[in-house]
Structures are given as structure tokens and as C-alpha cells.
C-alpha positions as CSV (number, residue, x, y, z in Angstrom):
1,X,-47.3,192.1,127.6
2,X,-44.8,194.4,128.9
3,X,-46.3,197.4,130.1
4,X,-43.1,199.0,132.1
5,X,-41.8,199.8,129.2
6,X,-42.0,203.5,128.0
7,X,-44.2,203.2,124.9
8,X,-47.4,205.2,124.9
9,X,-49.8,201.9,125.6
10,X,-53.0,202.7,127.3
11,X,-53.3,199.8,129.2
12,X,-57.2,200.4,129.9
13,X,-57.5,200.4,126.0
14,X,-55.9,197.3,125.4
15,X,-58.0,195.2,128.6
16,X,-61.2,196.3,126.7
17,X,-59.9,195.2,123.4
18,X,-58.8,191.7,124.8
19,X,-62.7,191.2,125.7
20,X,-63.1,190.9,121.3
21,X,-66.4,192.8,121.8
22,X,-65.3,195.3,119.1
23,X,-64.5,192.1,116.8
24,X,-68.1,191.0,117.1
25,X,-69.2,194.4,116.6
26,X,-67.0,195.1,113.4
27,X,-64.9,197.9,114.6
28,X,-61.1,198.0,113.6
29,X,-58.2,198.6,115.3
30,X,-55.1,201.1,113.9
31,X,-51.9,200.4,115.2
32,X,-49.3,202.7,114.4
33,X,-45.8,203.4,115.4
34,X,-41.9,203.1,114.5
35,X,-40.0,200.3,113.7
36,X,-39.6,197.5,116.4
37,X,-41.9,199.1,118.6
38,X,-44.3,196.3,118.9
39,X,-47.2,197.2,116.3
40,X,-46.6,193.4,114.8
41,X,-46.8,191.5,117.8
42,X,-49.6,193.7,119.2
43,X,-51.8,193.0,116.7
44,X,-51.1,189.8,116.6
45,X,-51.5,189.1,120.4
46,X,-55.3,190.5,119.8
47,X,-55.7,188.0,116.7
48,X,-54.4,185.3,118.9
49,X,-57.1,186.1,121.6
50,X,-60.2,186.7,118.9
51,X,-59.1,183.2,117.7
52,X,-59.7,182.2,121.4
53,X,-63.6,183.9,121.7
54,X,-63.8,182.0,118.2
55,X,-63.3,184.4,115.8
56,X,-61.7,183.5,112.1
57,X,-58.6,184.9,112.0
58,X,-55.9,185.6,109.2
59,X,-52.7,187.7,109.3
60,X,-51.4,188.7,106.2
61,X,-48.1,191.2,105.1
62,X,-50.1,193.4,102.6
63,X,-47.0,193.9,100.4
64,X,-47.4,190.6,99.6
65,X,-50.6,190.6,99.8
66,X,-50.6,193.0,96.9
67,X,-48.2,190.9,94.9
68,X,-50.5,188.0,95.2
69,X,-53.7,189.9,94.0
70,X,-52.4,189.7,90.8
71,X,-51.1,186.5,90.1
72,X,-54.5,185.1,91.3
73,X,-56.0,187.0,88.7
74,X,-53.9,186.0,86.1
75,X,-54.6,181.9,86.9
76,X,-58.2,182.6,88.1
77,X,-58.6,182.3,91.9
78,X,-58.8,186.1,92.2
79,X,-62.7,186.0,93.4
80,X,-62.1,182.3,95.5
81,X,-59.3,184.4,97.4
82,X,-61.3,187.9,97.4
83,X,-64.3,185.9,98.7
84,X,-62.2,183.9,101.3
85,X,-61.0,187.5,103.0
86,X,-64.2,189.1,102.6
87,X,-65.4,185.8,105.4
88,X,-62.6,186.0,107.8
89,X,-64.2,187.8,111.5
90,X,-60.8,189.7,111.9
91,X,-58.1,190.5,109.0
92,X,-54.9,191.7,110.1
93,X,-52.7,193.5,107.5
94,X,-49.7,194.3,108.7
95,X,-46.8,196.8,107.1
96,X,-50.0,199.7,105.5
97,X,-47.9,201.7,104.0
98,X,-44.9,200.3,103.5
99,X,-44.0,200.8,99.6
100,X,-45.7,202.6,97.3
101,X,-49.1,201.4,95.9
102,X,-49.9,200.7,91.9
103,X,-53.2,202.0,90.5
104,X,-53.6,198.5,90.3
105,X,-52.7,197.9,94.0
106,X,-55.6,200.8,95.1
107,X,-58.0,199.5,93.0
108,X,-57.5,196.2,94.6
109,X,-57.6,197.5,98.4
110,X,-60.8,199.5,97.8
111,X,-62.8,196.0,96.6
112,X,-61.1,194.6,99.5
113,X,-61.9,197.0,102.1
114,X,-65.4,197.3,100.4
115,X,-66.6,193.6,100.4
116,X,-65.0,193.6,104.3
117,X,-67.2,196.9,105.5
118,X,-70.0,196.8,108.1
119,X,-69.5,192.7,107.8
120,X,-66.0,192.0,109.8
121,X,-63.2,193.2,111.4
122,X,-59.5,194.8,110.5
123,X,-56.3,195.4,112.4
124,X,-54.2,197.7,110.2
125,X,-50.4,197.9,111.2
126,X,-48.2,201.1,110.1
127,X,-44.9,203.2,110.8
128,X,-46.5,206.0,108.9
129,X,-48.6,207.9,111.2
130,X,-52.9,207.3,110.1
131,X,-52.0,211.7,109.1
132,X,-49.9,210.4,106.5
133,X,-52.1,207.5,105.0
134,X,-53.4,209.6,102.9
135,X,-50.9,211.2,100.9
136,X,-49.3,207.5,100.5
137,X,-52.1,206.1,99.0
138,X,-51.2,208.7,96.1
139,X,-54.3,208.9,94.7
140,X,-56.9,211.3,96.1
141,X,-60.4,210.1,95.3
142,X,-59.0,206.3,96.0
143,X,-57.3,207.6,98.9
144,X,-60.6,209.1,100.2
145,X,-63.3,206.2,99.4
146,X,-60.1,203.8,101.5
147,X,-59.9,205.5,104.5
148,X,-63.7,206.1,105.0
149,X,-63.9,202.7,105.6
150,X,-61.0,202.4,107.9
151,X,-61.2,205.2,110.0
152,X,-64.7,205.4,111.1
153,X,-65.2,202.8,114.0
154,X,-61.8,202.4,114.8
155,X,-59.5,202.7,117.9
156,X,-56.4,204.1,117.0
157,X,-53.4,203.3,119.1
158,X,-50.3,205.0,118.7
159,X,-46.7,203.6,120.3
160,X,-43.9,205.5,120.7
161,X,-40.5,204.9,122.3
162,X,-37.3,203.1,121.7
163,X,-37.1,199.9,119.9
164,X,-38.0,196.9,122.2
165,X,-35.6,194.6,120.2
166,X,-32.5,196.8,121.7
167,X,-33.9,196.2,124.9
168,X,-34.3,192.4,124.8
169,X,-31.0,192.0,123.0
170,X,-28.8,189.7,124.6
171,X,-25.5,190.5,126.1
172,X,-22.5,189.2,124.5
173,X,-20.4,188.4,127.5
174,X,-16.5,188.5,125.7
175,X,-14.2,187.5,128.5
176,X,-11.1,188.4,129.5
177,X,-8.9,188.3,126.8
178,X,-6.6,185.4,126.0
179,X,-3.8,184.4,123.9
180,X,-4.3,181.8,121.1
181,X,-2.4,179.3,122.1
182,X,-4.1,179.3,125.6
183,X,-7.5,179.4,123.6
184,X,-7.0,175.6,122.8
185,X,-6.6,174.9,126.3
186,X,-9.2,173.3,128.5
187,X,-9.9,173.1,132.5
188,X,-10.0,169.6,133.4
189,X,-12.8,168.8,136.1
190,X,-11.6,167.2,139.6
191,X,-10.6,163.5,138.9
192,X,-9.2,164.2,135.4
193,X,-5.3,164.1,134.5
194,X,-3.4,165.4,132.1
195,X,-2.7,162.7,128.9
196,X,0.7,162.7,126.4
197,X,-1.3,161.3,123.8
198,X,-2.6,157.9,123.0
199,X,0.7,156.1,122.0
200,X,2.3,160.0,121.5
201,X,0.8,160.6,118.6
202,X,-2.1,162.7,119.4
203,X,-2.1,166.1,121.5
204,X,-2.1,166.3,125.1
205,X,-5.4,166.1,126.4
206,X,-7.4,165.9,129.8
207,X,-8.3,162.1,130.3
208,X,-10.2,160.5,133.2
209,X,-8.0,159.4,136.3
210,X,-9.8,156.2,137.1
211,X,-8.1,154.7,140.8
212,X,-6.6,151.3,140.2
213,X,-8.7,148.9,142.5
214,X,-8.5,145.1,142.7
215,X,-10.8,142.9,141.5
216,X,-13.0,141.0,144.4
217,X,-15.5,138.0,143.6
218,X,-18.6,137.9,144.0
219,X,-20.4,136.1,146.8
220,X,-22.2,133.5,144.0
221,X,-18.6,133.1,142.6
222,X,-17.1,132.3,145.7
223,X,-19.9,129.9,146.9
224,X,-19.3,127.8,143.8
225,X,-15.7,127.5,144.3
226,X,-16.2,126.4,147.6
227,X,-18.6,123.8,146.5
228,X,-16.2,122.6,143.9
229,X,-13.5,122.2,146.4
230,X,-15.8,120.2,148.8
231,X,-16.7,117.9,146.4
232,X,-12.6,117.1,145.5
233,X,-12.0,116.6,148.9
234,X,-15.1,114.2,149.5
């Protein structure tokens, strides 16, 4: 984790998270800050270590979460799949917020969040600060019943900063500039000459210099022959 750089992490906060107690204890964890910040990667680093401790784990993108819902209504998994989150030890749903919600789409998060309360454990991810969840949800009474059961036992971390994908960008190193026909050339390593072309039809080229030596027999060769010319003699 990189902690040098300036992002608002209370490092403190996140060693007593990596220890999962507030998994087994069904607590949640808000993440919230602005795009490439490192809300998506921190929640997943604490899913990767409550999978460690043994914890059931299962990251999902709500907006598609929310598109799924109702397909598997439509060809009847809808209470196999609401069932199979309701189990999981730690949910992570990442992007809260992120387009605007259906009645449907409410509806669907409150039976969600209600089957998962008191019995497991949430990461929720967000660029919209947890002030502003409520007046996305859109609907008041929905909105209220929702974030009952997400912001009582919860730690709320808030990152703020530059994007870390600026920071880890790589450098694209140019080079001096060049003309295009010297673009096609190449440096030839030591030992290498410059070729006309095999039989001067193809384009100069860099070619290995191999140093004409002469051919020496070996010491089995040369013990036959001298065998061979014994035996004439004789």
C-alpha cells in the first residue's frame, strides 16, 4: 500500500481493519473519494485479506448488479441469487452511486441490504460523498430505510488527493528527433558488417562478420588415417 502518497489514509485505521475483526463482527466499511484515488483497489485489498482469515467474499459493480436483478427475475433465479448474497461474510459493491437508481432498482437494494443486516458484512465504494447518498437514492422514505442499515456500524474512510493513475503513469521517453529515412536505419553490434544484399536484390542490411578460419581434423580423424597409411605400407 502506498502510504507516501498524499491521500487522507489513516494508516492506524486501515492496520485494524486488515485484522477482519469488524468482518466477523458485521460492521461495514464506506469508502469514498474521487476518481482514481484508490477506493476500488482498497476495498478490494481488504476483501483479499478477509478471504485470507476465511471469510466468503464476492465483489460485485452494482450498476451491473442492478441490471442483473432483473433479468434473474424474469428467468427465475431471482431468490437463488438474492439468497446466494444474503450468505457471502463480506459483499463488496463498488461504484454506490454511480447512475441513477429505478424505483425498481431501490426496491431491489433495500431487500438486499435487508436480508444482509446484522448477519454479514459490506464494503460500499463511492465518488459521491456518504452526505450526498441520500439525495441520489431519489427517494426519501427508501432513501432512509437504505442508509439505516449502512451507516450505523460502519467506518467511514474518506481519500482525497490527486489521481494515483497520473502518478504511476509511465513516461514515454521520445528521443531525439530523427529524419525518416535514418528511422530505417539500424546500429550494428561489434562483429557485424554492413551487407549489399543477398545477390543485390534485397536492401542493405547488417549481417554477421564470421572470420574465415581453416578447417583442422580431428584427433580420431587423424589417428585413422594414420592407421590406414600403415597398413599400405605393411
Amino acid at each position: 500500500m502506498d502510504s507516501h502518497h498524499p491521500r487522507g489514509l489513516d494508516t492506524s485505521l486501515i492496520l485494524r481493519l486488515a485484522s477482519c475483526q469488524w468482518v466477523r463482527e458485521r460492521h461495514h466499511v464506506l469508502i469514498t473519494g474521487p476518481t482514481g484515488i484508490g477506493t476500488t483497489w482498497l476495498a478490494c485489498a481488504l476483501g483479499h485479506q478477509a478471504c485470507r482469515e476465511g471469510s466468503t467474499v464476492l465483489y460485485v459493480r452494482l450498476p451491473r448488479l442492478l441490471q442483473a436483478l432483473p433479468i434473474a427475475k424474469g428467468d427465475g433465479r431471482y431468490p437463488t441469487l438474492m439468497a446466494a448474497l444474503a450468505k457471502t461474510a463480506l459483499l463488496i459493491l463498488d461504484d454506490w452511486g454511480l447512475a441513477a437508481l429505478s424505483d425498481a432498482n431501490r426496491r431491489d437494494m433495500l431487500a438486499l441490504l435487508e436480508d444482509r443486516h446484522g448477519r454479514s458484512a459490506t464494503i460500499v465504494t463511492s465518488q459521491l460523498p456518504v452526505d450526498h447518498w441520500h439525495e441520489a437514492l431519489g427517494d426519501p422514505t427508501l432513501a432512509d430505510a437504505i442508509l439505516d442499515r449502512r451507516l450505523h456500524n460502519a467506518y467511514n474512510i474518506t481519500l482525497r488527493g490527486a489521481s494515483m493513475r497520473t502518478r504511476h503513469m509511465p513516461v514515454k521517453d521520445e528521443g531525439p528527433t530523427r529524419s525518416p529515412h535514418h528511422s530505417r536505419r539500424r546500429c550494428a553490434p561489434r562483429g557485424w558488417q554492413l551487407s549489399s544484399g543477398i545477390g543485390g536484390r534485397l536492401p542493405p542490411d547488417w549481417v554477421a562478420a564470421f572470420p574465415r578460419t581453416g578447417w583442422q581434423k580431428s584427433p580420431e580423424y587423424a589417428t585413422g588415417e594414420r592407421r590406414t597409411l600403415s597398413a599400405r605400407v605393411a
